[in-house]
mmCIF file of the N, C-alpha and C atoms, coordinates in Angstrom:
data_MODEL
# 
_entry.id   MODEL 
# 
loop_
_atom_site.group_PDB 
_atom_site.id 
_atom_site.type_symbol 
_atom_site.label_atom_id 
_atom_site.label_alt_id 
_atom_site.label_comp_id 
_atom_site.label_asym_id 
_atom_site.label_entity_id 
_atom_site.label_seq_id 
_atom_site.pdbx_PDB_ins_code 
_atom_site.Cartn_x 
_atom_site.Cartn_y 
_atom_site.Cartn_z 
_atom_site.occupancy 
_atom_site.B_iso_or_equiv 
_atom_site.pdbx_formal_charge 
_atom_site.auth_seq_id 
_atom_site.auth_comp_id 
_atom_site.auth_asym_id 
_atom_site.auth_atom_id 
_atom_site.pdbx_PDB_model_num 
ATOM 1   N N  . UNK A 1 1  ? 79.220  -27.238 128.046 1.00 0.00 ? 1  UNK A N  1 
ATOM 2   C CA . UNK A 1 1  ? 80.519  -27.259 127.406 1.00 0.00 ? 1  UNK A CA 1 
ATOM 3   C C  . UNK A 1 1  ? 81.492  -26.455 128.271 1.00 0.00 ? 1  UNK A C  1 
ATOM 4   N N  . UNK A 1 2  ? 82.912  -26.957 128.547 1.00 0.00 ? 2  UNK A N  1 
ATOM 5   C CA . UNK A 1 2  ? 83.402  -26.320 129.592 1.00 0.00 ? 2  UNK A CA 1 
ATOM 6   C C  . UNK A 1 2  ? 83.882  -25.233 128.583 1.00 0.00 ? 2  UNK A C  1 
ATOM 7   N N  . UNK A 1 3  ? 84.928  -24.015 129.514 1.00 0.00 ? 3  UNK A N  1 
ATOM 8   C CA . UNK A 1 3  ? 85.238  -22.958 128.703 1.00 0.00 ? 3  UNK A CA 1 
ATOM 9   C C  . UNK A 1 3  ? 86.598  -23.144 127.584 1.00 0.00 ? 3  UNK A C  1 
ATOM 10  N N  . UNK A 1 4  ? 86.720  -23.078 126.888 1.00 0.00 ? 4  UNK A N  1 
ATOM 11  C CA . UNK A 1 4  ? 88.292  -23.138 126.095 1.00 0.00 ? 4  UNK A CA 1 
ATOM 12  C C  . UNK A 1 4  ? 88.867  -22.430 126.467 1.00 0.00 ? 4  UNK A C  1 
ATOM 13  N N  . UNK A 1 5  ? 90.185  -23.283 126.846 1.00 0.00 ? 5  UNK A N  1 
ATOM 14  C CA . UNK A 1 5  ? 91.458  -22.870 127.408 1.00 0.00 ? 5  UNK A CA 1 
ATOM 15  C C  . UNK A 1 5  ? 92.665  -22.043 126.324 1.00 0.00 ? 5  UNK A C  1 
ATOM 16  N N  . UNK A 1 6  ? 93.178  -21.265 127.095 1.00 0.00 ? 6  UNK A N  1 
ATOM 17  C CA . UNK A 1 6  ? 93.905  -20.768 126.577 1.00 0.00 ? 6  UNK A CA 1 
ATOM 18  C C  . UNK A 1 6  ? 95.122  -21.503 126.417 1.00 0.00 ? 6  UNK A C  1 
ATOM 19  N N  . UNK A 1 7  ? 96.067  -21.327 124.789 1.00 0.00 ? 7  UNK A N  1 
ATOM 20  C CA . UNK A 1 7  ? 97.104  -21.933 124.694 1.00 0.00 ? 7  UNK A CA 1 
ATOM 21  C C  . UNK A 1 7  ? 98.226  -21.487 125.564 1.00 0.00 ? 7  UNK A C  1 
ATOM 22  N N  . UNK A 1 8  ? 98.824  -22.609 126.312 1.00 0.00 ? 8  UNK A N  1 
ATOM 23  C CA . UNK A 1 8  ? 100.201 -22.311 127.038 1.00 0.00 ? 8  UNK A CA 1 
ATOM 24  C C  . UNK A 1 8  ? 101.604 -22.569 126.233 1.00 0.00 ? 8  UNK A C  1 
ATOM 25  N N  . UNK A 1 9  ? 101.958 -21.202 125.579 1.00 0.00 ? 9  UNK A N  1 
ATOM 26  C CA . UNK A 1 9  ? 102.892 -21.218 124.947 1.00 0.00 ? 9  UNK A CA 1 
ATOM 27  C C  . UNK A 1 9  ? 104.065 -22.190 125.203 1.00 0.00 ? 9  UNK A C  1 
ATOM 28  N N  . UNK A 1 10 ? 104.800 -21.970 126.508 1.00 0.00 ? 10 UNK A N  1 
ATOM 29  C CA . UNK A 1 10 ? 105.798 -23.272 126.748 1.00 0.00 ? 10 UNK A CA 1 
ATOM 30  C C  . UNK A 1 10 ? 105.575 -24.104 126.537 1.00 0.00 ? 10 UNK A C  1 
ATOM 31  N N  . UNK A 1 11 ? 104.428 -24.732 126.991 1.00 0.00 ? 11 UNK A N  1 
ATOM 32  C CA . UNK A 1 11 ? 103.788 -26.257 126.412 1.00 0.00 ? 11 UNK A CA 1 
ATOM 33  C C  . UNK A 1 11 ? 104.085 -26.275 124.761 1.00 0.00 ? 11 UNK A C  1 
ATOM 34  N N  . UNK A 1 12 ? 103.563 -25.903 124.195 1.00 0.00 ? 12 UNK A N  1 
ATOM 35  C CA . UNK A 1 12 ? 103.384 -25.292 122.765 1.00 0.00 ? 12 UNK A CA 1 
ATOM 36  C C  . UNK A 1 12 ? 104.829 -25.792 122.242 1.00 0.00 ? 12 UNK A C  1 
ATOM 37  N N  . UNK A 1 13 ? 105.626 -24.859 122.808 1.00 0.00 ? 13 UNK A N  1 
ATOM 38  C CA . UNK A 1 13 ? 107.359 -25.300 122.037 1.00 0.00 ? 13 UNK A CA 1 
ATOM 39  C C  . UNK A 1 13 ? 108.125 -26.126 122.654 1.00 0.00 ? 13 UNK A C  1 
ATOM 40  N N  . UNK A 1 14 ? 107.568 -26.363 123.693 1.00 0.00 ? 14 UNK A N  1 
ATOM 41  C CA . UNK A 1 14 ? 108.392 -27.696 123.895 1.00 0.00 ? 14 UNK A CA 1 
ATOM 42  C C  . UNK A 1 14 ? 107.759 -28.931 123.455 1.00 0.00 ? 14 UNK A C  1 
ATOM 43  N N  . UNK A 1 15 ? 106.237 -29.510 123.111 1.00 0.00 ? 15 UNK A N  1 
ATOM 44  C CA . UNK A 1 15 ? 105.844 -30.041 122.110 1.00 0.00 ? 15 UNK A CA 1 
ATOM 45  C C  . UNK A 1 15 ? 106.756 -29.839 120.241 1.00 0.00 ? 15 UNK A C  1 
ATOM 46  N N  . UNK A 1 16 ? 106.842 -28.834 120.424 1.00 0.00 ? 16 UNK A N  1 
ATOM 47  C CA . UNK A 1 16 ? 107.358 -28.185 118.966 1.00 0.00 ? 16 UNK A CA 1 
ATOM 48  C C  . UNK A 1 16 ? 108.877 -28.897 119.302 1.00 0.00 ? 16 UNK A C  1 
ATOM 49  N N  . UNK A 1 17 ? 109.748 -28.831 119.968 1.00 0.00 ? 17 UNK A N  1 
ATOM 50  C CA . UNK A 1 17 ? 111.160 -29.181 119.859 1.00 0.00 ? 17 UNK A CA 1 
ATOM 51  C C  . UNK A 1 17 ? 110.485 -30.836 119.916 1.00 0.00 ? 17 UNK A C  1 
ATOM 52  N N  . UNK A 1 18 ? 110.317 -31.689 120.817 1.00 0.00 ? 18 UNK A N  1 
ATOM 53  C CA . UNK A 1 18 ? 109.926 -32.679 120.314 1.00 0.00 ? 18 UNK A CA 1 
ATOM 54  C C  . UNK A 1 18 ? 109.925 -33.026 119.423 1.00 0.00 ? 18 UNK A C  1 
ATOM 55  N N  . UNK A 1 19 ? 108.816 -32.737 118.551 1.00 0.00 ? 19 UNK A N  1 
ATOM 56  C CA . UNK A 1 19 ? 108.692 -32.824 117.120 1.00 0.00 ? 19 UNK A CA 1 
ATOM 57  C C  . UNK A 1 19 ? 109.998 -32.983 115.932 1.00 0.00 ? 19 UNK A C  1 
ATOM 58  N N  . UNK A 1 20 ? 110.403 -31.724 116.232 1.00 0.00 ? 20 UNK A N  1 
ATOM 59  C CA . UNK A 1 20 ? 111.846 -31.369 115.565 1.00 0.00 ? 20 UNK A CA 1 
ATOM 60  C C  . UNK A 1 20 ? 113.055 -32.284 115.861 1.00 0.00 ? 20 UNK A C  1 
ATOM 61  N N  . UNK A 1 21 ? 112.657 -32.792 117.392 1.00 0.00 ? 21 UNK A N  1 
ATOM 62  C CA . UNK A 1 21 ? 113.589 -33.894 117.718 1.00 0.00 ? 21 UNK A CA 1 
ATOM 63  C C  . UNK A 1 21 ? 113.404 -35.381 116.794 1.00 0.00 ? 21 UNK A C  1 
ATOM 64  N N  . UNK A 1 22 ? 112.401 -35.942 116.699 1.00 0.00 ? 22 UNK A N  1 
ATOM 65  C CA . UNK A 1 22 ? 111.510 -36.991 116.020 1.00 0.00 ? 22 UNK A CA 1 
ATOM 66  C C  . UNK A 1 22 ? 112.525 -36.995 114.807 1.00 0.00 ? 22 UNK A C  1 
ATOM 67  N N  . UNK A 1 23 ? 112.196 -35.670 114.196 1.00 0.00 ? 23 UNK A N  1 
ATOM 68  C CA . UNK A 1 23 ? 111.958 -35.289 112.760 1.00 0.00 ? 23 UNK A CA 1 
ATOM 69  C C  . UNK A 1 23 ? 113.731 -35.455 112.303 1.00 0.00 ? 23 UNK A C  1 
ATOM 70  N N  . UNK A 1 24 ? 114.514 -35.200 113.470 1.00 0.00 ? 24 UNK A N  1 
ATOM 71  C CA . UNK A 1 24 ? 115.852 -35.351 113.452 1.00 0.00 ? 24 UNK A CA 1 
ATOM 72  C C  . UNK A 1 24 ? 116.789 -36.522 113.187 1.00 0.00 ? 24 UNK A C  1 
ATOM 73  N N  . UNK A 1 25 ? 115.936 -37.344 114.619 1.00 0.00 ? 25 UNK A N  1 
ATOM 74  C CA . UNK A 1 25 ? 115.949 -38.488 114.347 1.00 0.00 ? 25 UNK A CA 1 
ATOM 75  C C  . UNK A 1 25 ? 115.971 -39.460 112.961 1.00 0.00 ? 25 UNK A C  1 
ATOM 76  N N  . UNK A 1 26 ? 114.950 -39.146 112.210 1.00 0.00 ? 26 UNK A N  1 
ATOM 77  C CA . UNK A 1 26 ? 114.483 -39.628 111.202 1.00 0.00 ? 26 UNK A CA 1 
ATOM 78  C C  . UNK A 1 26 ? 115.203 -39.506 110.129 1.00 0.00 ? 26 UNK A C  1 
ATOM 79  N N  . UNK A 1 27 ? 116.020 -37.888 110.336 1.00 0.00 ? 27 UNK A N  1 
ATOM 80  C CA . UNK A 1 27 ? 116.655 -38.003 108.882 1.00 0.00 ? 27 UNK A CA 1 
ATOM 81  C C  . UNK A 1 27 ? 118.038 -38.290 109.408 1.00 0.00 ? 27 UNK A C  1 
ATOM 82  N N  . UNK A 1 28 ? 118.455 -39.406 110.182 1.00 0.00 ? 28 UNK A N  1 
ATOM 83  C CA . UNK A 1 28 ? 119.649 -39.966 110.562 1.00 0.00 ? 28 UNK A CA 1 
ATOM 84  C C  . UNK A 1 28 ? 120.555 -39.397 111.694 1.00 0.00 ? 28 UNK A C  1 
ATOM 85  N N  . UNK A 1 29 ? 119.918 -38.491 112.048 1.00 0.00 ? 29 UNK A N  1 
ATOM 86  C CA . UNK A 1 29 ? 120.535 -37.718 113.302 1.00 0.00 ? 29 UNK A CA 1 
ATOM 87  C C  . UNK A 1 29 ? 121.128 -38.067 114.356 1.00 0.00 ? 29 UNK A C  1 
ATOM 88  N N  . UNK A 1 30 ? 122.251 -38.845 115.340 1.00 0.00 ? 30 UNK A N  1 
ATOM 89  C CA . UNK A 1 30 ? 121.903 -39.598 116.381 1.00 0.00 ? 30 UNK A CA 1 
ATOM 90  C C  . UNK A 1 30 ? 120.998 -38.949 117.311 1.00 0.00 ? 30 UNK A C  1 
ATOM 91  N N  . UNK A 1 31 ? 120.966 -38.720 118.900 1.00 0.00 ? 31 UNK A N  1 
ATOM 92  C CA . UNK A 1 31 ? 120.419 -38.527 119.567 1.00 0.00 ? 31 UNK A CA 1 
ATOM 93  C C  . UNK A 1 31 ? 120.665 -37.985 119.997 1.00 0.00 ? 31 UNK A C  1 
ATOM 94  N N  . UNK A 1 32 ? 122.006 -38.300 120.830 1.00 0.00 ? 32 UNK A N  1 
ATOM 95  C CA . UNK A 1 32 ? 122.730 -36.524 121.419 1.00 0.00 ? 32 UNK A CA 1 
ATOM 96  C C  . UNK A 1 32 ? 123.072 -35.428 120.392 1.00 0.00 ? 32 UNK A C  1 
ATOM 97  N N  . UNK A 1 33 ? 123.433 -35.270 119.303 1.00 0.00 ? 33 UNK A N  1 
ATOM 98  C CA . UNK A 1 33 ? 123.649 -34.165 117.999 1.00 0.00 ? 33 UNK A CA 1 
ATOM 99  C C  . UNK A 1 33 ? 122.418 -33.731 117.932 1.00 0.00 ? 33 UNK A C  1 
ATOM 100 N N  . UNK A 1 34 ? 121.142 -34.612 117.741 1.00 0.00 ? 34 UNK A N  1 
ATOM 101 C CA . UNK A 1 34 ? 119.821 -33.701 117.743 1.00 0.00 ? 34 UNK A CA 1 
ATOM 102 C C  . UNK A 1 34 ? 119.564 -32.429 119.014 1.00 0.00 ? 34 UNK A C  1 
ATOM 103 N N  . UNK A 1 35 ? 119.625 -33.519 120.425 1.00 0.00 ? 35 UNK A N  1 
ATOM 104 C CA . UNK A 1 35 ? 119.384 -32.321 121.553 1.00 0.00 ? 35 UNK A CA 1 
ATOM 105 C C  . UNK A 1 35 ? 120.193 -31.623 121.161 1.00 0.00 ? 35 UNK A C  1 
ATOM 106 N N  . UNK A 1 36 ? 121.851 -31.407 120.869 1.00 0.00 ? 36 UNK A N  1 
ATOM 107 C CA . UNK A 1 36 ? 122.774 -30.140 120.967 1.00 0.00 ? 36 UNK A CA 1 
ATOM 108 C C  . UNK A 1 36 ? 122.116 -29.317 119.762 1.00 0.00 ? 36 UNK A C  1 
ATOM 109 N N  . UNK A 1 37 ? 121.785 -29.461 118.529 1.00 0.00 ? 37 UNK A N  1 
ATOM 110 C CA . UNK A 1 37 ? 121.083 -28.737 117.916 1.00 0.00 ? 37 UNK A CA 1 
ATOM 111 C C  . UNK A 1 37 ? 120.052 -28.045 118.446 1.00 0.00 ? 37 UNK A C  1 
ATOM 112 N N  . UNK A 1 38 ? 118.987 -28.765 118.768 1.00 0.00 ? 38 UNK A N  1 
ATOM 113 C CA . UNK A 1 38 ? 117.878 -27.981 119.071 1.00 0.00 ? 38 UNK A CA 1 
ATOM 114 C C  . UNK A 1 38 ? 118.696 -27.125 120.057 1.00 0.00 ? 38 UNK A C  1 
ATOM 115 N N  . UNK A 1 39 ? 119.375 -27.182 121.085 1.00 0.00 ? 39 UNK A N  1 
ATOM 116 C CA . UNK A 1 39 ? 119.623 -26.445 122.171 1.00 0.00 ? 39 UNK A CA 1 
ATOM 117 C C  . UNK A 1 39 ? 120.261 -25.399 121.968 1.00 0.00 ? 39 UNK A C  1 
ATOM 118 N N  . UNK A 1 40 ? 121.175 -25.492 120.710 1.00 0.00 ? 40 UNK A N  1 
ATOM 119 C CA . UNK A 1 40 ? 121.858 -24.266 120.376 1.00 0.00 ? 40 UNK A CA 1 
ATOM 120 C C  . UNK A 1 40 ? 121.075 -23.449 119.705 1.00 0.00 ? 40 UNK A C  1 
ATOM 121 N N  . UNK A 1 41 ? 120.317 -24.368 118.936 1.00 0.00 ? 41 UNK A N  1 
ATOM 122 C CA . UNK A 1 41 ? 119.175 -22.947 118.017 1.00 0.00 ? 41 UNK A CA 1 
ATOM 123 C C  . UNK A 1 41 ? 117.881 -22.840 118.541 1.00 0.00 ? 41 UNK A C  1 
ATOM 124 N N  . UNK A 1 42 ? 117.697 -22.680 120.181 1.00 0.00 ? 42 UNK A N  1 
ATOM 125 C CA . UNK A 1 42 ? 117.016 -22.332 121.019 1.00 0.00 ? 42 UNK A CA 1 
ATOM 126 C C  . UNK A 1 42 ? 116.137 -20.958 120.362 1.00 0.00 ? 42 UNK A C  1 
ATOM 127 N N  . UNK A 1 43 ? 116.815 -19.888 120.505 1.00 0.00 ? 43 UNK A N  1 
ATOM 128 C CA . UNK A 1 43 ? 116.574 -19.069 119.725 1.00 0.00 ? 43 UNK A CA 1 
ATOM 129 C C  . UNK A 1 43 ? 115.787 -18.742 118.647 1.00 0.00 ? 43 UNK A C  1 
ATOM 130 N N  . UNK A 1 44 ? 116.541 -19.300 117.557 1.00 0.00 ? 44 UNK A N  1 
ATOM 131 C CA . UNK A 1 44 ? 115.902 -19.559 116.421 1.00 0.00 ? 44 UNK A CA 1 
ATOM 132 C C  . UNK A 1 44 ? 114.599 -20.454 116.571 1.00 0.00 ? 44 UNK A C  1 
ATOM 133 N N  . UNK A 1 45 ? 114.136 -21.777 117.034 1.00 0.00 ? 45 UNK A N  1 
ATOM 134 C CA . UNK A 1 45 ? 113.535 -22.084 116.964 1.00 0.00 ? 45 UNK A CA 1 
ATOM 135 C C  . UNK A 1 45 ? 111.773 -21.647 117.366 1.00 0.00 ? 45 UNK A C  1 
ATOM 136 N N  . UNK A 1 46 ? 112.130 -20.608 119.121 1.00 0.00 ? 46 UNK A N  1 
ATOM 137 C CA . UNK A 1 46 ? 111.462 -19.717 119.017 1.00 0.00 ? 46 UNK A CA 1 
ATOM 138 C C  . UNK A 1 46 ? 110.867 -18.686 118.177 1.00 0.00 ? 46 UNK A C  1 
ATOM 139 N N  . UNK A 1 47 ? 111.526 -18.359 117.296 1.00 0.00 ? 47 UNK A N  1 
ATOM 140 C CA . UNK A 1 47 ? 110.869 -17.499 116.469 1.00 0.00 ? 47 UNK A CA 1 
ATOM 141 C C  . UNK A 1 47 ? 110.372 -18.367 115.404 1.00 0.00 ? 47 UNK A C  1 
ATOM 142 N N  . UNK A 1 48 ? 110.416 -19.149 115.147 1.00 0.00 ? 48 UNK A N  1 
ATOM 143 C CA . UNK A 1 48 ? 109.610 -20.552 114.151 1.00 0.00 ? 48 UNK A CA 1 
ATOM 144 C C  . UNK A 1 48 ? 108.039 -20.283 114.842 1.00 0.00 ? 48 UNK A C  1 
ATOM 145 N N  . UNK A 1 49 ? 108.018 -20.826 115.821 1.00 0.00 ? 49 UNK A N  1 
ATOM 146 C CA . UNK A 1 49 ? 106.883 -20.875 116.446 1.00 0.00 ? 49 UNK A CA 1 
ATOM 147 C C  . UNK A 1 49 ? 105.956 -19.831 117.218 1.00 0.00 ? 49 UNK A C  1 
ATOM 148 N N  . UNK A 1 50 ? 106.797 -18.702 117.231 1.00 0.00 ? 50 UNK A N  1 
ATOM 149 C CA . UNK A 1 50 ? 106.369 -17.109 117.621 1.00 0.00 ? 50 UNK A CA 1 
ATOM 150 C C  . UNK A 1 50 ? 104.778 -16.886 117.038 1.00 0.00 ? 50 UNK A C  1 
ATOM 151 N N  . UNK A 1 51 ? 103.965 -16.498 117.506 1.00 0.00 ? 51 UNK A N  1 
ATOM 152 C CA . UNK A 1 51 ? 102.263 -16.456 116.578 1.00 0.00 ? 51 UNK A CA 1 
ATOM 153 C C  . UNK A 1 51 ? 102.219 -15.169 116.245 1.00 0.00 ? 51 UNK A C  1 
ATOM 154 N N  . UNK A 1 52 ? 103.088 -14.534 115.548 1.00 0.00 ? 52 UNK A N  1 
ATOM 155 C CA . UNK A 1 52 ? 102.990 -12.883 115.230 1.00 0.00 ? 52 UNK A CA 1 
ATOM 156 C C  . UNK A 1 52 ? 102.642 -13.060 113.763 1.00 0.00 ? 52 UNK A C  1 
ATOM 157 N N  . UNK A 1 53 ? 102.347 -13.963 112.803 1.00 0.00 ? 53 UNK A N  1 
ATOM 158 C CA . UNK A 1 53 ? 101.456 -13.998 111.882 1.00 0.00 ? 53 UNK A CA 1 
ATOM 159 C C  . UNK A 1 53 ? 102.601 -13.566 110.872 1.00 0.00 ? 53 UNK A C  1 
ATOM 160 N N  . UNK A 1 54 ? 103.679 -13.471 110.802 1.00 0.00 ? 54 UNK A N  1 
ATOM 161 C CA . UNK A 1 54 ? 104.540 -12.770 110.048 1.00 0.00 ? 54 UNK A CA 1 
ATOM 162 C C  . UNK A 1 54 ? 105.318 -14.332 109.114 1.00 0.00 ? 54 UNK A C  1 
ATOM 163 N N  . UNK A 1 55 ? 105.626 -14.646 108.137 1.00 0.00 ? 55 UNK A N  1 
ATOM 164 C CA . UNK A 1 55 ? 106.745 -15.331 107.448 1.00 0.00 ? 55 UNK A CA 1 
ATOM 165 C C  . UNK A 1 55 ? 105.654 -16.795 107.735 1.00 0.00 ? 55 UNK A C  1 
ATOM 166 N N  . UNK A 1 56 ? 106.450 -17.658 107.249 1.00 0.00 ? 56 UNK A N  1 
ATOM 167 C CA . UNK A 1 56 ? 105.734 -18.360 106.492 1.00 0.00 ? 56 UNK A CA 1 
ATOM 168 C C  . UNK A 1 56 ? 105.988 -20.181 107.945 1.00 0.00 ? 56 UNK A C  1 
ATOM 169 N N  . UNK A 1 57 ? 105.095 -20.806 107.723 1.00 0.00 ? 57 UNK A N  1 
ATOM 170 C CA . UNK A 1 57 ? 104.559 -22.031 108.789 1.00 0.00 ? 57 UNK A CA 1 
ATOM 171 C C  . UNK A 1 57 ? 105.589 -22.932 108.856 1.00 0.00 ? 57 UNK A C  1 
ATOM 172 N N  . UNK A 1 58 ? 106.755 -22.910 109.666 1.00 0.00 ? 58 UNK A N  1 
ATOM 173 C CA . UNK A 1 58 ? 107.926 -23.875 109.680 1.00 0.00 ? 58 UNK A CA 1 
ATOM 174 C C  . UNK A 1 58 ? 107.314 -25.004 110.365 1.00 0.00 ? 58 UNK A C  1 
ATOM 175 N N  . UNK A 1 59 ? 106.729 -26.461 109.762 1.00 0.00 ? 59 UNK A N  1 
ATOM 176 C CA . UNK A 1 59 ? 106.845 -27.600 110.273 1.00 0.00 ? 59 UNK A CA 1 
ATOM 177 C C  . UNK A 1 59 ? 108.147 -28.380 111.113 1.00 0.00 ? 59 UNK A C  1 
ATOM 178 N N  . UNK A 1 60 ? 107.650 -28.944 112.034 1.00 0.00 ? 60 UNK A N  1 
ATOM 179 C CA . UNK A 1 60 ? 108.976 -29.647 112.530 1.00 0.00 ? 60 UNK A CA 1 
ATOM 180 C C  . UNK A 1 60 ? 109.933 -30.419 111.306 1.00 0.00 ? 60 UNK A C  1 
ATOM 181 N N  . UNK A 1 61 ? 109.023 -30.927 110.071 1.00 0.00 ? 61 UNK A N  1 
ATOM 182 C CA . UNK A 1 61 ? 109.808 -31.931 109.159 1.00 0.00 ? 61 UNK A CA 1 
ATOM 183 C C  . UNK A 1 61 ? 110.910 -31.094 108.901 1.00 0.00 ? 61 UNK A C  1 
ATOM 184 N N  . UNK A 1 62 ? 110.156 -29.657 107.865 1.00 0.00 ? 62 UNK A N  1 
ATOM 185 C CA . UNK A 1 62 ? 110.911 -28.620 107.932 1.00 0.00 ? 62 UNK A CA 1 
ATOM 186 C C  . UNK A 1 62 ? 111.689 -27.702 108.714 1.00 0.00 ? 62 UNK A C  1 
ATOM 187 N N  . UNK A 1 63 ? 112.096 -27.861 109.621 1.00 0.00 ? 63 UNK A N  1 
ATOM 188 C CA . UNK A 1 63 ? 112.869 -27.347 110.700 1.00 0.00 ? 63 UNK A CA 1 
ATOM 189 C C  . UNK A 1 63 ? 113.726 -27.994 110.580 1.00 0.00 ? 63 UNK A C  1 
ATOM 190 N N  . UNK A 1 64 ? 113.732 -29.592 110.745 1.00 0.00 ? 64 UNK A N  1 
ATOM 191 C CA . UNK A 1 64 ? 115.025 -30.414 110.769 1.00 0.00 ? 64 UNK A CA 1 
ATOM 192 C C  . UNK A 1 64 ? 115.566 -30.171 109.779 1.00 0.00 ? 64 UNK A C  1 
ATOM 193 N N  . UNK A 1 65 ? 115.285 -30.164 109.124 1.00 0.00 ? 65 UNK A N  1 
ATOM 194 C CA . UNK A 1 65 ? 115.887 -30.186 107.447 1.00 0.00 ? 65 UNK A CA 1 
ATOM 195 C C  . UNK A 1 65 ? 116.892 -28.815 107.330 1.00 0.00 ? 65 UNK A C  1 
ATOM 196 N N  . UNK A 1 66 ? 115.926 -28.114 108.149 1.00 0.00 ? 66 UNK A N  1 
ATOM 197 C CA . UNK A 1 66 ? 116.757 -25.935 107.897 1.00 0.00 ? 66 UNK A CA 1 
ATOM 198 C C  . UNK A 1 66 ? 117.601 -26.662 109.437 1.00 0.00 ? 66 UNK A C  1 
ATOM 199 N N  . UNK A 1 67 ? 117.545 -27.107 110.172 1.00 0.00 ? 67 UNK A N  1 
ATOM 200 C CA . UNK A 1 67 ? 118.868 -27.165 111.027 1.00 0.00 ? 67 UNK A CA 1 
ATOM 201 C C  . UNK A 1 67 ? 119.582 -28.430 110.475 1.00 0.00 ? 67 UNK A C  1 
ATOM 202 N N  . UNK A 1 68 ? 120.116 -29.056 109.934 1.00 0.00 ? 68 UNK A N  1 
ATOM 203 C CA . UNK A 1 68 ? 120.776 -30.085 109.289 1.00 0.00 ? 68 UNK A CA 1 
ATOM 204 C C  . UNK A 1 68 ? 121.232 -29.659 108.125 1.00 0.00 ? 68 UNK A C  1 
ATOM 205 N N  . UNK A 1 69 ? 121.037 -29.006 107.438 1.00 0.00 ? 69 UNK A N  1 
ATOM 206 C CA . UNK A 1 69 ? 121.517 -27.916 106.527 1.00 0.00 ? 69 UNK A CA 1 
ATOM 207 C C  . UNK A 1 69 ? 121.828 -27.023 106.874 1.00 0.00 ? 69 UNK A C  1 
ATOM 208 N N  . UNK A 1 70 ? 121.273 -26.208 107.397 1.00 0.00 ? 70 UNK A N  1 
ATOM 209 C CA . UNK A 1 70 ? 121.632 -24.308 107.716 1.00 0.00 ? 70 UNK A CA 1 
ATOM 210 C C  . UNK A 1 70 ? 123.378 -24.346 107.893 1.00 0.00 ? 70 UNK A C  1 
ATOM 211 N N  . UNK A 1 71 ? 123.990 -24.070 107.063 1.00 0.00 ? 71 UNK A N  1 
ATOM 212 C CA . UNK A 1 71 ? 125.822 -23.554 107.237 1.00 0.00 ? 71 UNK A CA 1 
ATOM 213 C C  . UNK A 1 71 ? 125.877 -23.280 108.563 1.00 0.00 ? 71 UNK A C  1 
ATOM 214 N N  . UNK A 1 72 ? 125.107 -22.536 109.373 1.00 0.00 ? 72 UNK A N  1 
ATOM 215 C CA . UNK A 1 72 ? 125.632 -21.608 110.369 1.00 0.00 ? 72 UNK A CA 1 
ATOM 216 C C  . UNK A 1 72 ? 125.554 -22.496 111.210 1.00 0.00 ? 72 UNK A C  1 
ATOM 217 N N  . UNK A 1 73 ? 124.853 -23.505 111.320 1.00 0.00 ? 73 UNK A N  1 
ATOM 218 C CA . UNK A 1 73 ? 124.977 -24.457 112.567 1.00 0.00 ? 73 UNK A CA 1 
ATOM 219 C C  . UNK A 1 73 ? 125.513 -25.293 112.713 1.00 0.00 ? 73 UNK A C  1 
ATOM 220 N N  . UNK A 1 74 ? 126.008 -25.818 113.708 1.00 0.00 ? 74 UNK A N  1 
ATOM 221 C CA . UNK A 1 74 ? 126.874 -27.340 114.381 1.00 0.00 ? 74 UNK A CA 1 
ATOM 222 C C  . UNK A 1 74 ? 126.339 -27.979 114.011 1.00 0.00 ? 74 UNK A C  1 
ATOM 223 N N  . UNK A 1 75 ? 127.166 -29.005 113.233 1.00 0.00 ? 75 UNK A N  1 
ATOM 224 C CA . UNK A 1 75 ? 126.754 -30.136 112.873 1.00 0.00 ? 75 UNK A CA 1 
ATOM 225 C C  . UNK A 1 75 ? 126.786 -31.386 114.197 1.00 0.00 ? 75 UNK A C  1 
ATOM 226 N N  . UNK A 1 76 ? 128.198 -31.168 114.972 1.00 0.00 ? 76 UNK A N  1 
ATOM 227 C CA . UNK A 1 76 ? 128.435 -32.228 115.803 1.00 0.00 ? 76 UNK A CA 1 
ATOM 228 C C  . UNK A 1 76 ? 128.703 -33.675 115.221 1.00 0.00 ? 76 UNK A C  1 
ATOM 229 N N  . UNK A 1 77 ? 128.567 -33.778 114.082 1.00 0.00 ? 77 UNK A N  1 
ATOM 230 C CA . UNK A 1 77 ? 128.617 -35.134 113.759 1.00 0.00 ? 77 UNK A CA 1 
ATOM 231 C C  . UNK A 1 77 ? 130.337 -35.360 113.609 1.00 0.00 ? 77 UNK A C  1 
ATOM 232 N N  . UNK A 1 78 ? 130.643 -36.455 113.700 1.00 0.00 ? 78 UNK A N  1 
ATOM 233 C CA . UNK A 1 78 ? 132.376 -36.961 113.803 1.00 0.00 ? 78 UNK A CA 1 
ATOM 234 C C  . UNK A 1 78 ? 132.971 -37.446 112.649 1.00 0.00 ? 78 UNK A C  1 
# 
């Protein structure tokens, strides 16, 4: 059995924005408004996915949903 690899965090969240991108998509998002979202809540989204065991398991479904809602963020839409 070979050895198990260790997780590569970047890999990790940029899989994770993906996701969140999908998930954006889905709830009517166009395509460019999704990337400018994710990109602005760069930040934030990092700490979604941070493994410090603290606050509670933000799914991508749930992510889109807290950035498509959240007041504080750009909507971008026209």
């Amino acid at each position: 059995m070979p050895p198990r690899q260790q997780p590569n965090p970047e890999f990790e969240l940029e899989h994770y924005k993906a996701e969140i991108h999908t998930m954006l998509l889905a709830n009517g998002c166009e395509d460019g408004t999704a990337i400018q979202l994710i990109s602005d809540n760069d930040r934030i989204i990092r700490g979604w996915i941070d493994p410090k065991g603290k606050g509670p398991i933000i799914t991508a479904a749930i992510a889109a949903r807290i950035l498509l809602g959240n007041e504080g963020v750009k909507t971008y839409e026209e």
